[in-house]
C-alpha positions in Angstrom: -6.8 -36.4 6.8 -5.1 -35.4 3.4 -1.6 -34.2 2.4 -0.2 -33.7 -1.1 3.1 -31.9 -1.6 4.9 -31.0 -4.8 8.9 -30.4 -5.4 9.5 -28.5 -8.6 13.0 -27.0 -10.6 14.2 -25.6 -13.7 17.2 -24.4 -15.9 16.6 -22.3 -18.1 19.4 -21.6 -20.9 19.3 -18.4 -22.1 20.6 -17.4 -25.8 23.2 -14.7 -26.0 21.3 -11.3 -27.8 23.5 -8.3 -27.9 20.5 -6.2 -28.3 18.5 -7.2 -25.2 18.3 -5.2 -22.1 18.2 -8.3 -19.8 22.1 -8.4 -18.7 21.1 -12.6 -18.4 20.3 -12.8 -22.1 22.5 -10.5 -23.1 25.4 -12.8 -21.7 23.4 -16.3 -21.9 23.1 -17.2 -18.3 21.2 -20.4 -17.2 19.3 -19.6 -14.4 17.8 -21.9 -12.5 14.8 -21.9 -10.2 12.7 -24.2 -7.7 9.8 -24.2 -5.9 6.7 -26.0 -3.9 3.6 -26.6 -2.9 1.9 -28.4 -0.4 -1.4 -28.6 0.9 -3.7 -30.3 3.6 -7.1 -31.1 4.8 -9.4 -32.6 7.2 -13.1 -33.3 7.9 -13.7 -31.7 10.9 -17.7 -33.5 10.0 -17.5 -36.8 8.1 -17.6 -36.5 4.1 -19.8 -32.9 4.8 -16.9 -29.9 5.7 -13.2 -30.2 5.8 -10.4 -27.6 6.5 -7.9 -27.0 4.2 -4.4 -25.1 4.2 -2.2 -24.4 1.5 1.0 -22.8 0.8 3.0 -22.8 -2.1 6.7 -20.6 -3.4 8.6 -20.3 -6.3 12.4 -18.6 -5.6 14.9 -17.7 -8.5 18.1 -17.9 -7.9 20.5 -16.0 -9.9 19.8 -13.4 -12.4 18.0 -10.2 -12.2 14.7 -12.6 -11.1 16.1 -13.7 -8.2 12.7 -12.9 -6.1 10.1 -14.9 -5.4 6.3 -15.7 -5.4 4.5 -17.2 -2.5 0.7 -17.8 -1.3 -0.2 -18.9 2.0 -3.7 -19.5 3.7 -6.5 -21.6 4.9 -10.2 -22.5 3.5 -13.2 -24.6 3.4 -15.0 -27.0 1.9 -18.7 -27.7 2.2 -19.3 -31.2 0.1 -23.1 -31.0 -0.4 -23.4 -34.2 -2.6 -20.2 -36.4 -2.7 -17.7 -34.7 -5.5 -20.5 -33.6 -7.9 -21.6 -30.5 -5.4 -19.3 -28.6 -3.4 -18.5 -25.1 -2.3 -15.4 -24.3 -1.7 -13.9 -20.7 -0.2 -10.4 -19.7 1.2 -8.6 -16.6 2.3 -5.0 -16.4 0.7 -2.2 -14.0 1.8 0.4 -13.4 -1.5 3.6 -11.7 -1.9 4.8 -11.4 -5.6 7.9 -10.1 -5.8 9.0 -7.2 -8.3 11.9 -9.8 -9.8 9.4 -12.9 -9.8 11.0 -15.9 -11.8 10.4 -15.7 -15.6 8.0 -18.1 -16.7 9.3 -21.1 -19.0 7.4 -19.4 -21.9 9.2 -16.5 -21.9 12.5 -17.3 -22.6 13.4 -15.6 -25.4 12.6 -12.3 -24.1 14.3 -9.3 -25.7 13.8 -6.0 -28.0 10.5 -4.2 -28.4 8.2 -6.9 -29.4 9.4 -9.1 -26.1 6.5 -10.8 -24.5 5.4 -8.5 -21.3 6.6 -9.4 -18.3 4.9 -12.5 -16.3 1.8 -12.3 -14.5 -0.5 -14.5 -13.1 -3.1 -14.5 -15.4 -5.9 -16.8 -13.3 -6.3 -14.5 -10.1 -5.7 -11.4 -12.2 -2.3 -10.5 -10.4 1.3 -9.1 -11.5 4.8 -8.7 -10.0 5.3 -6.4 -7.2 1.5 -7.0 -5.7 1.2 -8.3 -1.8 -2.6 -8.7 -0.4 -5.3 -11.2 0.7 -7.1 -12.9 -1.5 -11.0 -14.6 -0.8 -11.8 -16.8 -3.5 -15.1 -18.8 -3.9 -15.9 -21.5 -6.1 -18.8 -23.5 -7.0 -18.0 -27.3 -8.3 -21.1 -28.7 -9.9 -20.4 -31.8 -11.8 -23.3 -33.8 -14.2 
């Protein structure tokens, strides 16, 4: 059996800009926001396949990006040859909210030239989307 579990939070300061449409960096809020993960497995056949679960949210607080972000779901993991050859699947539900928290990057954004909005780049998702997700991977290691 495996567990692993993450606690994570943030400030961020905001600079007063008159000329930004965000009414939080127009007035230089600090917003802060939190989140977690945690996830689980357990070889249902002796170093060969193991069930997983995962879940993991990030809330805002305060702000306009009060919403939050959240994945949920089980997988799979066929280990073929120790941790150089596995194949690895799971089923995710998400919910990305409209108002997701800003990412730490982004904190200066304001005017025409602000950076877009955050999305998350490595499943190819944005704010506002809700679905299931299958992913698949391959981990071959030499």
């Amino acid at each position: 059996f495996s567990l692993q579990a993450e606690y994570m939070m943030r400030w961020l300061d905001y600079q007063p800009t008159a000329t930004a449409t965000d009414p939080d960096i127009v007035a230089g809020r600090s917003i802060f926001s939190h989140g977690f993960y945690a996830q689980g497995g357990y070889m249902v056949w002796p170093e060969t396949i193991e069930i997983t679960a995962r879940i993991s949210t990030v809330y805002g607080n305060e702000g306009a990006n009060d919403g939050a972000a959240t994945e949920v779901g089980p997988g799979i993991n066929w280990i073929i040859n120790g941790h150089r050859l596995k194949l690895q699947t799971d089923v995710m539900y998400y919910d990305i909210s409209a108002n997701a928290p800003r990412p730490t990057t982004n904190l200066e954004r304001s005017g025409p030239d602000a950076p877009p909005s955050p999305s998350f780049t490595a499943l190819g998702l944005r704010e506002g989307e809700e679905g299931i997700l299958w992913r698949t991977q391959l981990q071959l290691v030499f």
